[in-house]
C-alpha positions as CSV (number, residue, x, y, z in Angstrom):
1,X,-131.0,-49.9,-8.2
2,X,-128.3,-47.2,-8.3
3,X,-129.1,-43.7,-6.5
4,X,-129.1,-40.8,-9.5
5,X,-129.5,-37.6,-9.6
6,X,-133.3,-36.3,-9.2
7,X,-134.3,-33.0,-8.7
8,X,-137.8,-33.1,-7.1
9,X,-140.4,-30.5,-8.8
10,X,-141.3,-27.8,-7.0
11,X,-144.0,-25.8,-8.6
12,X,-143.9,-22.2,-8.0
13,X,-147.8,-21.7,-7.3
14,X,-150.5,-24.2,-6.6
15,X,-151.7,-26.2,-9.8
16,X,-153.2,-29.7,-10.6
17,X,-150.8,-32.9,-9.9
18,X,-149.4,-33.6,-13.3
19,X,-149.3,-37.1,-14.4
20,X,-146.0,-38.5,-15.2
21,X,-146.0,-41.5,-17.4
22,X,-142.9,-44.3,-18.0
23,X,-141.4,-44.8,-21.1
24,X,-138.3,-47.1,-21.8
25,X,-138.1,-48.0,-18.4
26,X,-135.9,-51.4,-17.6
27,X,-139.1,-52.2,-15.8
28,X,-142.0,-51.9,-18.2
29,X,-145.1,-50.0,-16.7
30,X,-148.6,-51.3,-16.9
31,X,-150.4,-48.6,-19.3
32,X,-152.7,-47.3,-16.8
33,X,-150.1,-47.0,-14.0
34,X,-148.8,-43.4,-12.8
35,X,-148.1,-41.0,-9.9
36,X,-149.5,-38.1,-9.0
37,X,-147.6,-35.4,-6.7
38,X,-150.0,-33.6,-4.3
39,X,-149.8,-29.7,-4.3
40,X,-147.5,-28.1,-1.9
41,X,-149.8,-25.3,-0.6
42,X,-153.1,-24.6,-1.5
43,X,-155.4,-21.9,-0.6
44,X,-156.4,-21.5,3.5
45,X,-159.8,-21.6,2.2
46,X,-159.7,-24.7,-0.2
47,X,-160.6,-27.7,1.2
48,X,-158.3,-30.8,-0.2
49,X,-160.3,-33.2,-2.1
50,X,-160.4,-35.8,-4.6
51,X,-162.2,-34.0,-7.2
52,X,-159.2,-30.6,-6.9
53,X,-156.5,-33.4,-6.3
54,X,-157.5,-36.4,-8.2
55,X,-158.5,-35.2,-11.2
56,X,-157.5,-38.8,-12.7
57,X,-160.0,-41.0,-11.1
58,X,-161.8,-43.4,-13.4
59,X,-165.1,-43.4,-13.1
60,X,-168.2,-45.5,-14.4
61,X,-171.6,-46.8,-13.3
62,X,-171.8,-49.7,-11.6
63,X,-173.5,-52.6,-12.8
64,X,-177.2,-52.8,-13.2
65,X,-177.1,-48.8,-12.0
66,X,-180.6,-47.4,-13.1
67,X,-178.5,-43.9,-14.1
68,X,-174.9,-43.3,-15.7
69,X,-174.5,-41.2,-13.0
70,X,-175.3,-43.3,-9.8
71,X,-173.4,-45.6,-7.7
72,X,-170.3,-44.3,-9.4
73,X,-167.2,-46.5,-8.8
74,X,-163.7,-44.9,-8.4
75,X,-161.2,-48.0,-10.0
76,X,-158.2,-46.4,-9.0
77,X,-156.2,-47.8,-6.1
78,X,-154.4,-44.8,-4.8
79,X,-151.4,-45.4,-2.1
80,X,-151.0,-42.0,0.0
81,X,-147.2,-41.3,0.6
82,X,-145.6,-38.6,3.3
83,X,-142.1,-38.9,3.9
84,X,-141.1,-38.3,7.5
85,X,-139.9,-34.9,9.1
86,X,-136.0,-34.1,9.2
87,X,-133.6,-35.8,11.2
88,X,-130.2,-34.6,12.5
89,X,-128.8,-36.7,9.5
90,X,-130.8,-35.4,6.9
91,X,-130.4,-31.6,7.6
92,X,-126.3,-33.1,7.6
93,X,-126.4,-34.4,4.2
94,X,-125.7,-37.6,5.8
95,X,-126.6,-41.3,5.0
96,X,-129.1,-42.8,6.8
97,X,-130.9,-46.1,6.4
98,X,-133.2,-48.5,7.9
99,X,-130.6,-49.7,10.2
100,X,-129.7,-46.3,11.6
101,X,-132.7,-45.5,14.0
102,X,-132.5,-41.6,14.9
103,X,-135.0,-39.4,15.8
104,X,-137.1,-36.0,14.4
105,X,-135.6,-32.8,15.1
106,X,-137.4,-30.2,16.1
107,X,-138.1,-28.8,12.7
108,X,-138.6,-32.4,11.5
109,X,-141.5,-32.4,14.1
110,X,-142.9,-29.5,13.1
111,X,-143.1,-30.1,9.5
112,X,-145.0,-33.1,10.2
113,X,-147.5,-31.5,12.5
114,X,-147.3,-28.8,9.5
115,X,-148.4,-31.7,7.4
116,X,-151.0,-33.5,9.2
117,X,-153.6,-30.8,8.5
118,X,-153.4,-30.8,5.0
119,X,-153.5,-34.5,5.2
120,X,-156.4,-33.8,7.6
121,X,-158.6,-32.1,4.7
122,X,-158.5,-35.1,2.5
123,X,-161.0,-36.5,1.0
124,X,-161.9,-38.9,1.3
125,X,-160.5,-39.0,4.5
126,X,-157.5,-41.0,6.3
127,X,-158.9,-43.9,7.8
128,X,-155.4,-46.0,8.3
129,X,-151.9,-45.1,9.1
130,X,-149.2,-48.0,7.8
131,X,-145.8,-47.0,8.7
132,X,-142.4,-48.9,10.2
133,X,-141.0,-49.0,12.8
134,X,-138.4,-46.8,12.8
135,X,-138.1,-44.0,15.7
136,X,-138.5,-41.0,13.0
137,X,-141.5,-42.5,11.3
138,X,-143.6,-43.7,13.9
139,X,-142.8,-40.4,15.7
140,X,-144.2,-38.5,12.0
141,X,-147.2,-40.7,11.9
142,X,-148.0,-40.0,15.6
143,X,-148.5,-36.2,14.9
144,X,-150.2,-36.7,11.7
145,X,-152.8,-39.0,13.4
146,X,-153.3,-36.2,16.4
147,X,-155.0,-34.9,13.3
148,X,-157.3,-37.9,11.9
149,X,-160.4,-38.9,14.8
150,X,-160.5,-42.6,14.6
151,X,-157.6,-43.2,12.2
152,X,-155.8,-47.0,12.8
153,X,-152.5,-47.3,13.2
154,X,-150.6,-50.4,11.6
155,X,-146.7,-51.0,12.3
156,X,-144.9,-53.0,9.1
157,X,-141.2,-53.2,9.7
158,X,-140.7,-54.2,5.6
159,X,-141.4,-50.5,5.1
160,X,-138.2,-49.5,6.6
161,X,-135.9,-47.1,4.5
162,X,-132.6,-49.6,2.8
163,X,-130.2,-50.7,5.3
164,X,-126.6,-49.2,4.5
165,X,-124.5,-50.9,6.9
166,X,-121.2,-48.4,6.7
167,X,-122.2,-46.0,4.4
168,X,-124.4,-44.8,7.2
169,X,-123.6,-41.2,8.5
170,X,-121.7,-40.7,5.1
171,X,-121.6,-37.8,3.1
172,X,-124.2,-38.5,0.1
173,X,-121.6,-36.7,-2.2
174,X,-119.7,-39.4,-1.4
175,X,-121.5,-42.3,-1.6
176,X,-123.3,-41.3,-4.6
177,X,-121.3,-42.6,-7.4
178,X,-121.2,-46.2,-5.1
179,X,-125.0,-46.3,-5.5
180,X,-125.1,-45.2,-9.2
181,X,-122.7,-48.2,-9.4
182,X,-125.1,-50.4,-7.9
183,X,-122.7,-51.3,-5.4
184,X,-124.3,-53.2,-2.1
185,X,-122.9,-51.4,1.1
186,X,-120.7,-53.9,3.5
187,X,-123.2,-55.0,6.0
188,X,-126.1,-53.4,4.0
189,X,-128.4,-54.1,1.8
190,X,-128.6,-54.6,-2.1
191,X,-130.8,-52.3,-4.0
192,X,-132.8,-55.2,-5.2
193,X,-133.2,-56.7,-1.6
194,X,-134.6,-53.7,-1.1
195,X,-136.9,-53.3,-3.8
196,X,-138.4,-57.2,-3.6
197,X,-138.5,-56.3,0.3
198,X,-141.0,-53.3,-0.4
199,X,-142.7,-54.9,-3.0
200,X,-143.6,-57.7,-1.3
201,X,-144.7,-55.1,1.6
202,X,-146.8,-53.6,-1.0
203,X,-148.2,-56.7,-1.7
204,X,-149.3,-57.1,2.2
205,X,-151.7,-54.2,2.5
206,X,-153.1,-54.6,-1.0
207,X,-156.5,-55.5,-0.2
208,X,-156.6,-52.2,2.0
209,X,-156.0,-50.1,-1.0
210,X,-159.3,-49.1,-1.4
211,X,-159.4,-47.4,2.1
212,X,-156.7,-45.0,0.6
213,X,-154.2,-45.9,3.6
214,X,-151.7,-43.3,4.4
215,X,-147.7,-44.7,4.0
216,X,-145.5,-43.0,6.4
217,X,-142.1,-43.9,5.0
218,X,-138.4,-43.1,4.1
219,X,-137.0,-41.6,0.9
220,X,-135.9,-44.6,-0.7
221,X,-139.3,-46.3,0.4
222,X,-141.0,-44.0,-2.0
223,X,-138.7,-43.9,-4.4
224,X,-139.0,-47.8,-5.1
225,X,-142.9,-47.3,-4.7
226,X,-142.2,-45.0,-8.2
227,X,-140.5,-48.0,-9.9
228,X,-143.1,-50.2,-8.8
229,X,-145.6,-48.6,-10.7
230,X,-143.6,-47.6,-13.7
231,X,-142.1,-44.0,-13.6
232,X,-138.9,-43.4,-15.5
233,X,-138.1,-40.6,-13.4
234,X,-136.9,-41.4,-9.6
235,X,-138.3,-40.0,-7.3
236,X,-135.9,-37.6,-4.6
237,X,-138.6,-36.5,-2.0
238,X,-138.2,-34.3,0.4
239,X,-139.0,-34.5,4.2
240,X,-142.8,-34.1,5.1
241,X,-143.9,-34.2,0.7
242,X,-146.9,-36.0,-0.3
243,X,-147.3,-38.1,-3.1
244,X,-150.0,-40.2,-4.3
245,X,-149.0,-43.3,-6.0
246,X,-151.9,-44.5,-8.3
247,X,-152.4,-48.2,-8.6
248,X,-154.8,-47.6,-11.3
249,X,-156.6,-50.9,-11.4
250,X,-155.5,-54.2,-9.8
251,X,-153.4,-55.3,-13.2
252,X,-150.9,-52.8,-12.2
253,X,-150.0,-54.4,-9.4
254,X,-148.4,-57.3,-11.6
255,X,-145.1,-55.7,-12.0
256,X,-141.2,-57.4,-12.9
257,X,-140.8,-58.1,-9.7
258,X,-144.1,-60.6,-10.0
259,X,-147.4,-60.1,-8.8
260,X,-148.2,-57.7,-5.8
């Protein structure tokens, strides 16, 4: 898919994560798919928790409960999402894909310890870490889980950001009107590559869902995550944001690309 123009929101002041719903996408949505973006800054006081944050969960009684309001079930299959702290590339304006391995800067390190305690308040909490193996995300997920007791790590390399072959360390001025093209770099990677390559990533750690995993990833990782579940708009994340990407009930995860 070509790169276009997205301006990430930005709220102003603290407020609920909107839901953004698909419409007319090339890639129909399931109904009951949608993202929600995770508030910048909250109050030092405010614990972070499903009920401020998540204020789409589903809810019902489980079978056979003796009261409407036991043994409630949450259907919603959230996927946590942090993109990694700066690089040298990124604070550039530079290219850099999955094939370019470069590590945080010093501010990219310390917006990802910056990070890791608001991830920290969650609830529920951070039990698993899945991130690739690229130098800048492993190093982001290492700080974050300094800040999660107990948290497991896992290492899948199909999360890696798109490889660009030699658009890397090119100005993204430049290359933008190649990706709006849908042109494949030489020695890169097609945009559908990429997408199936997630997708099929995604597809892996499914049955983990449920643990609401944390996903320690690239720009273009989360962008595609967006697709997957439907959104018109792409996303255009910034280094160390948090989304939540809700696969609302299993259903969703049957997508164009097949089932995840």
């Amino acid at each position: 898919m070509p790169q276009e123009h997205a301006v990430a929101r930005r709220p102003s002041k603290p407020r609920a994560a909107a839901r953004m719903r698909s419409s007319g996408s090339s890639r129909p949505p399931h109904p009951s798919c949608h993202a929600e973006r995770l508030p910048k800054a909250v109050p030092a006081a405010r614990a972070l928790s499903s009920s401020t944050l998540l204020p789409t969960a589903v809810l019902t009684a489980a079978p056979n409960s003796a009261s409407p309001t036991s043994d409630l079930v949450d259907h919603r299959l959230p996927l946590r999402f942090v993109r990694h702290g700066a690089t040298a590339p990124n604070l550039a304006g530079l290219r850099c894909g999955g094939d370019l391995d470069v590590p945080l800067t010093a501010m990219g390190r310390a917006q990802a310890a910056t990070v890791a305690q608001r991830i920290a308040r969650l609830e529920p909490p951070v039990k698993l870490i899945v991130t690739s193996d690229l130098r800048r995300n492993r190093e982001t997920a290492d700080i974050i889980a300094r800040s999660l007791p107990g948290v497991t790590m896992l290492v899948q390399p199909a999360f890696s950001e798109r490889r660009l072959g030699e658009w890397n360390l090119r100005p993204i001025a430049e290359t933008q009107p190649w990706f709006e093209a849908r042109m494949t770099p030489p020695g890169g990677e097609s945009d559908d590559e990429f997408t199936r390559r997630v997708a099929d990533a995604v597809r892996k750690i499914k049955q983990q869902l449920a643990e609401r995993p944390l996903l320690v990833g690239s720009k273009g990782v989360g962008r595609v995550l967006g697709e997957l579940i439907g959104l018109r708009e792409r996303l255009d994340l910034g280094n160390a944001e948090v989304w939540e990407f809700d696969f609302a009930e299993r259903p969703c995860l049957e997508t164009a690309w097949g089932s995840l």
